[in-house]
LONUTOR-769633 format. One record per residue (C-alpha): residue number from 1; residue in one letter; x, y, z. Coordinates in steps of 0.001 Angstrom, whole numbers. Each point is the difference from the previous one (the first is absolute). Layout:
% residues N
<NUM, "A", <X, Y, Z>>,
...
END
This chain:
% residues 273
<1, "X", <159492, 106042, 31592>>,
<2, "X", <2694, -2929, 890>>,
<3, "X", <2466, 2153, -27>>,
<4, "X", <-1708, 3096, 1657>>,
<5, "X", <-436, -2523, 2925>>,
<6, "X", <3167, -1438, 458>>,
<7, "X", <1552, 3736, 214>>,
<8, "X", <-2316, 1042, 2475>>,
<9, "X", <-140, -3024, 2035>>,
<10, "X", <3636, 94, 274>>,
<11, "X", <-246, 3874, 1104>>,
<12, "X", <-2542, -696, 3016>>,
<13, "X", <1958, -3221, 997>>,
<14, "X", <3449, 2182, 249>>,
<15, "X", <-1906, 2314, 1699>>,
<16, "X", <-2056, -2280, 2227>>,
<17, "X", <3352, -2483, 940>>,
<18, "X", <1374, 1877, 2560>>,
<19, "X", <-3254, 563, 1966>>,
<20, "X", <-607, -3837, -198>>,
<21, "X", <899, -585, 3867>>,
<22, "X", <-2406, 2723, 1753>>,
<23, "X", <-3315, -184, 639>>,
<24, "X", <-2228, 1328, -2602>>,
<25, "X", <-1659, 2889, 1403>>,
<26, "X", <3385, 1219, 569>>,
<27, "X", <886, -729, -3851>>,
<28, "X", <-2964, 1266, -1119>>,
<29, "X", <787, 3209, 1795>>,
<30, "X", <3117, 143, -1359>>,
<31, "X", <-1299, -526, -3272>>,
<32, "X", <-2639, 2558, 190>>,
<33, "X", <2464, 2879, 596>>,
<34, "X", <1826, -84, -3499>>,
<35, "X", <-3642, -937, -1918>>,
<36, "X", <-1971, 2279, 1882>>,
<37, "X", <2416, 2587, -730>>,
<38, "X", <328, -940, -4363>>,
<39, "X", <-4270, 345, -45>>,
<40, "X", <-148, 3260, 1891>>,
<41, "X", <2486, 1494, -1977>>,
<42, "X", <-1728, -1493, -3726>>,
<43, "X", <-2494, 1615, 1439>>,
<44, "X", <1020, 4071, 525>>,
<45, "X", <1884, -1152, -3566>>,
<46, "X", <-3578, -712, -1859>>,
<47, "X", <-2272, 2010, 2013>>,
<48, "X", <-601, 3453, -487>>,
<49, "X", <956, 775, 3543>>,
<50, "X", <-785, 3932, -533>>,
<51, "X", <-3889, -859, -663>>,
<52, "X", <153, -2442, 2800>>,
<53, "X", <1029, 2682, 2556>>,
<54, "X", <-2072, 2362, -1494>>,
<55, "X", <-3300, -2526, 487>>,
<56, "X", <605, -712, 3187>>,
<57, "X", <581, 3530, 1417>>,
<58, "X", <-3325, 702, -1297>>,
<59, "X", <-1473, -2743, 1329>>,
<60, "X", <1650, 1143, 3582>>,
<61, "X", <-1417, 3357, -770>>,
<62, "X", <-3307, -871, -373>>,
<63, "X", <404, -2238, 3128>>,
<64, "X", <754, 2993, 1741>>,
<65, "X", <-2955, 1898, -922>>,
<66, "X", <-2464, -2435, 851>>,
<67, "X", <1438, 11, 3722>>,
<68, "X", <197, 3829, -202>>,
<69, "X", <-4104, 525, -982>>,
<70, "X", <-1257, -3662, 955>>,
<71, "X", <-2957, 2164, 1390>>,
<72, "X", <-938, 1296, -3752>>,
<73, "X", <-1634, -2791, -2220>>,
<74, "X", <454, 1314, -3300>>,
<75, "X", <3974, 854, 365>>,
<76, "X", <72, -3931, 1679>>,
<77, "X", <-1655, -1716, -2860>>,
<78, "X", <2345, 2732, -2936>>,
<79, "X", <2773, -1351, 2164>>,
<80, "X", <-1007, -3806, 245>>,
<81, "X", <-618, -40, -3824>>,
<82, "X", <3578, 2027, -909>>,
<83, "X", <1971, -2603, 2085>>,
<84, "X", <-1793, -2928, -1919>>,
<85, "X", <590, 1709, -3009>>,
<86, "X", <3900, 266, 300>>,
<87, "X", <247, -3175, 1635>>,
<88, "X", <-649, -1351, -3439>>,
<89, "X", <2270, 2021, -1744>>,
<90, "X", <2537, -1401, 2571>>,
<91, "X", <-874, -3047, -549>>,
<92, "X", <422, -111, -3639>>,
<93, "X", <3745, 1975, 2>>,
<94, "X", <1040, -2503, 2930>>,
<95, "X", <-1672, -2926, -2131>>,
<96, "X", <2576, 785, -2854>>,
<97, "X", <3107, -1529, 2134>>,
<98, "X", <-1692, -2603, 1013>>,
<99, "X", <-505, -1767, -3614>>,
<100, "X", <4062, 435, -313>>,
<101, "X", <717, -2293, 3387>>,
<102, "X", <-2526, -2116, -925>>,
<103, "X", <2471, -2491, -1872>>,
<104, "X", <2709, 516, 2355>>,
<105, "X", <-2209, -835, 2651>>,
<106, "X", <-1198, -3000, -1825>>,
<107, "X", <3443, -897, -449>>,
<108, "X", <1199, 390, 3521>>,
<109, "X", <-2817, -1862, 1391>>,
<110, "X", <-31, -2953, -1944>>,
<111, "X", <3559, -383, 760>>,
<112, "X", <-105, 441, 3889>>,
<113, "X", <-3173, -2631, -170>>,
<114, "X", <2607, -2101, -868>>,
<115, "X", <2404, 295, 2930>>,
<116, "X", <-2890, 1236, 2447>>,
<117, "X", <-3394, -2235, -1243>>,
<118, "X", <1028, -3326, 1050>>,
<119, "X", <2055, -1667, 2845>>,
<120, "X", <3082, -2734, -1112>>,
<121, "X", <-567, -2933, 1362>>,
<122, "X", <1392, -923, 3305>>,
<123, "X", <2139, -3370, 92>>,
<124, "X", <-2262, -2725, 1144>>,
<125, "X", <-3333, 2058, -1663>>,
<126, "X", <-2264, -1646, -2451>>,
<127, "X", <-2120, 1445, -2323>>,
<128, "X", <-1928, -1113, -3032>>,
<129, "X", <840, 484, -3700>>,
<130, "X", <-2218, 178, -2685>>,
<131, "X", <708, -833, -4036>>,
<132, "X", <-3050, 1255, -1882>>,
<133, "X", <116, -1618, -3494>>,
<134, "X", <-1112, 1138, -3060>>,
<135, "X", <-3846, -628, -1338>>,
<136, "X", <1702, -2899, -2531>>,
<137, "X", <1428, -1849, 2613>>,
<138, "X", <-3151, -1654, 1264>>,
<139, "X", <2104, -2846, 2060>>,
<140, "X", <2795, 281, 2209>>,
<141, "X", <1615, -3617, -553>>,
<142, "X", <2986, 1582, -1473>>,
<143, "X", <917, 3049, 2236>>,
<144, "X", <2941, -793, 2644>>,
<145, "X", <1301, 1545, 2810>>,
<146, "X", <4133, 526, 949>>,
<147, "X", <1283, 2051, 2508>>,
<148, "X", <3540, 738, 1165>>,
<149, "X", <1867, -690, 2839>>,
<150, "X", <-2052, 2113, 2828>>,
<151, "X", <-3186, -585, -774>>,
<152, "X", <-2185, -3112, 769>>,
<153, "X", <-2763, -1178, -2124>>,
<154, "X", <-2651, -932, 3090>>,
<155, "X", <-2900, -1394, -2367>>,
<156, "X", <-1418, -1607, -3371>>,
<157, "X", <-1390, 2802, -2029>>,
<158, "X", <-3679, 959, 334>>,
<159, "X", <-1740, 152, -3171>>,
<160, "X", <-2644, 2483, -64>>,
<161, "X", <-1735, -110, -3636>>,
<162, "X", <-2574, 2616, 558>>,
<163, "X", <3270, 2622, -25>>,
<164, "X", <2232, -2053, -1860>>,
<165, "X", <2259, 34, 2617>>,
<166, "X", <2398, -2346, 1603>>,
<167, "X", <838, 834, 4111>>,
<168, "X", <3235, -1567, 2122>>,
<169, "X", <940, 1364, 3320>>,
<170, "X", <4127, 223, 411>>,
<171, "X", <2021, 869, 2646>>,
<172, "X", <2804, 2069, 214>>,
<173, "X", <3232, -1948, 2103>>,
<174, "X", <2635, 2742, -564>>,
<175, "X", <563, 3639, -764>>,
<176, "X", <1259, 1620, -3075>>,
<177, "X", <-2052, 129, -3502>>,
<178, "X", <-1026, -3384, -1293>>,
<179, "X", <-1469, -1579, -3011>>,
<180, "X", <-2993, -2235, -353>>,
<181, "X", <-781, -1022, -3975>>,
<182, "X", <-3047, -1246, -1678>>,
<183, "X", <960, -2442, -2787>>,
<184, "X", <-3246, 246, -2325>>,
<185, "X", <-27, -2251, -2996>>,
<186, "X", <3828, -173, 33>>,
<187, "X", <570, 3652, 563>>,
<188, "X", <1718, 1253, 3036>>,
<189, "X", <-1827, 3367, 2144>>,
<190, "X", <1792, 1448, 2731>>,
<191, "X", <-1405, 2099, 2982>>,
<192, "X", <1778, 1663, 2736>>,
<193, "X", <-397, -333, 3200>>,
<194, "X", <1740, 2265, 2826>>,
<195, "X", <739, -1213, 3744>>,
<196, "X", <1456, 2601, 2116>>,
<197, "X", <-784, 2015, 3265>>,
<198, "X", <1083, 3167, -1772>>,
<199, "X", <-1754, 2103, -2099>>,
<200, "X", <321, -1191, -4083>>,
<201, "X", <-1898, -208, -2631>>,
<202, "X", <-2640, -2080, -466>>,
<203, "X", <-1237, -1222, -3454>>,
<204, "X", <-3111, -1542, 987>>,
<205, "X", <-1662, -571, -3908>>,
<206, "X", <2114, -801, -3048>>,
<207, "X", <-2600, 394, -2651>>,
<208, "X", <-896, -510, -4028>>,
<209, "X", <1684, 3036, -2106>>,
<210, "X", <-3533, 711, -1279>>,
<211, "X", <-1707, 178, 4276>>,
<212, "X", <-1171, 3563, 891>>,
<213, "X", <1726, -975, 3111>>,
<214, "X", <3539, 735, -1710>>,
<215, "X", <-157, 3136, 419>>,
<216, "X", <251, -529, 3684>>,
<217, "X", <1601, -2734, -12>>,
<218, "X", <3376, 900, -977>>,
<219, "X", <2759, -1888, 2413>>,
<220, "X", <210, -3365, -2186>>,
<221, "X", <346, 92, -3570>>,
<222, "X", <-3513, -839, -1476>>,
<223, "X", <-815, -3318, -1521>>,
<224, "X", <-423, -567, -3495>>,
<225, "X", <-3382, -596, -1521>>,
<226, "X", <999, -3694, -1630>>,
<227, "X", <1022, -1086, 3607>>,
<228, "X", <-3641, -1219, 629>>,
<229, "X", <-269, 1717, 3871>>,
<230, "X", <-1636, 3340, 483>>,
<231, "X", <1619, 883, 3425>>,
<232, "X", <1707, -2062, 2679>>,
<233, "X", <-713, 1429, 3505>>,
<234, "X", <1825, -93, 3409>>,
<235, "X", <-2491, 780, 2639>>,
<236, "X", <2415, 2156, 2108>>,
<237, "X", <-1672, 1479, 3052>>,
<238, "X", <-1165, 3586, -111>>,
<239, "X", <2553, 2677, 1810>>,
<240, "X", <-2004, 2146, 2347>>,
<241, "X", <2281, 2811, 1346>>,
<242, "X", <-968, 860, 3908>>,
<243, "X", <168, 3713, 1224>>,
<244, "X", <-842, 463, 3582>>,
<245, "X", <-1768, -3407, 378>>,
<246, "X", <-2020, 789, -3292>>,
<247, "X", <566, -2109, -2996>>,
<248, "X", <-518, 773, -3197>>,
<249, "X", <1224, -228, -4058>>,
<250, "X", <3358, 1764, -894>>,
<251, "X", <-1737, 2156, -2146>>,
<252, "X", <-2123, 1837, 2222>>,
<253, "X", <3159, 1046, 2466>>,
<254, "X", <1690, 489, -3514>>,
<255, "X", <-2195, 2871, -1181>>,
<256, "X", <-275, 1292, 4010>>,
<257, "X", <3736, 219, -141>>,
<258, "X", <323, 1908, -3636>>,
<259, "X", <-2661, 2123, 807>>,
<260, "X", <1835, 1046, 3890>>,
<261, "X", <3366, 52, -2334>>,
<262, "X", <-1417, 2323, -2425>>,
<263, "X", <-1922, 2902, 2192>>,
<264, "X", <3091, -222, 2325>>,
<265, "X", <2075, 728, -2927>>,
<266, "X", <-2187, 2813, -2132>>,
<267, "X", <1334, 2765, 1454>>,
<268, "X", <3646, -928, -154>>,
<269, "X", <-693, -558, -3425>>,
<270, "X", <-2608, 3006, -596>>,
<271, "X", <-2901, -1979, -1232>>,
<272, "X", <-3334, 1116, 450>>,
<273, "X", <-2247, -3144, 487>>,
END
């Protein structure tokens, strides 16, 4: 899984470099273009495009007929119940595609949440980090704080026993990726933490190897079980992309631009969608 990581973080941050400097609508468009093109075409490859078309022309034939005899109730409600009828036979040959881009999809968004979820701090920006210990560690009297040149320490840690969890705030006094480590019981933690104006990515959990959350979590290599700390967070502020003065989560313009991408692209292509 490591290793399956490492390759495929290393494929979406070659990919991803370049575009660091533009805005990221703009990226995202860019990006959307090559993806939305890979799904539509995994999907005329698994689909059984030939029952597709042939659904939906019956569906638009029995369309037709309802406008031609709207007057006659009996050929409305034959009509009504055909079209429902072969809308779920669509359904289930255009359903088939859709379970082979759904780990590719996974895939592809967990990796842009990494460049697209948060913001990097901004020099001068503080934020709090969290160390939640594990459920044997009942005191905090040996857990320590270091950070390099960068980033600031601004406060004594707040212990907060009903989590387990230890809070400082920091503050970031320089671009560029920087380290801040947790020495636990003589062992040494380090977290990442990115200061930049451009778009990067943003590792805002390292976690426990055995968190759910490591499946998402993929940026920093996952800490080991003996290390005593289930996941140290950076409370990075949320990215919200704006399109015409509306602002929203990079997914939602995401799937908007895939979807334009794709039925822009069908015909080129010959897919029936």
């Amino acid at each position: 899984m490591l290793y399956i990581d490492l390759i495929l973080n290393n494929l979406f941050d070659a990919i991803l470099f370049p575009l660091q400097s533009l805005h990221p609508l703009w990226s995202l468009i860019i990006l959307s273009i090559p993806i939305g093109t890979v799904f539509l075409l995994i999907f005329r490859i698994t689909s059984d495009q030939k029952k597709i078309r042939e659904k939906k022309e019956r569906i638009q034939g029995y369309m037709m007929e309802m406008r031609l005899f709207k007057d006659d109730p009996r050929v409305l409600l034959s009509a009504f119940g055909n079209i429902i009828r072969n809308n779920l036979s669509y359904m289930k040959y255009a359903s088939k595609p859709l379970l082979f881009m759904f780990v590719p999809v996974i895939i592809v968004l967990i990796q842009l949440e990494a460049w697209y979820g948060y913001m990097p701090l901004r020099k001068g920006e503080s934020v709090i980090l969290s160390v939640k210990l594990k459920e044997k560690f009942q005191s905090h009297d040996n857990v320590e704080i270091f950070s390099s040149e960068g980033i600031v320490v601004e406060t004594l840690p707040l212990w907060i026993p009903e989590v387990n969890e230890l809070d400082w705030r920091i503050r970031a006094e320089a671009d560029g990726e920087h380290l801040v480590t947790i020495n636990i019981q003589g062992k040494k933690i380090g977290k990442s933490i990115i200061v930049s104006k451009k778009l990067n990515r943003v590792s805002s959990k390292r976690v426990s190897s055995s968190s759910w959350n490591r499946i998402i979590d993929i940026s920093e290599r996952p800490m080991l079980e003996s290390d005593g700390i289930q996941e140290i967070n950076v409370h990075y502020p949320l990215r919200k992309i704006e399109v015409f003065g509306w602002k929203t989560h990079w997914v939602v313009i995401f799937f908007i631009l895939t979807i334009i991408v794709g039925f822009t692209l069908k015909g080129y292509f010959n897919v029936v969608i």
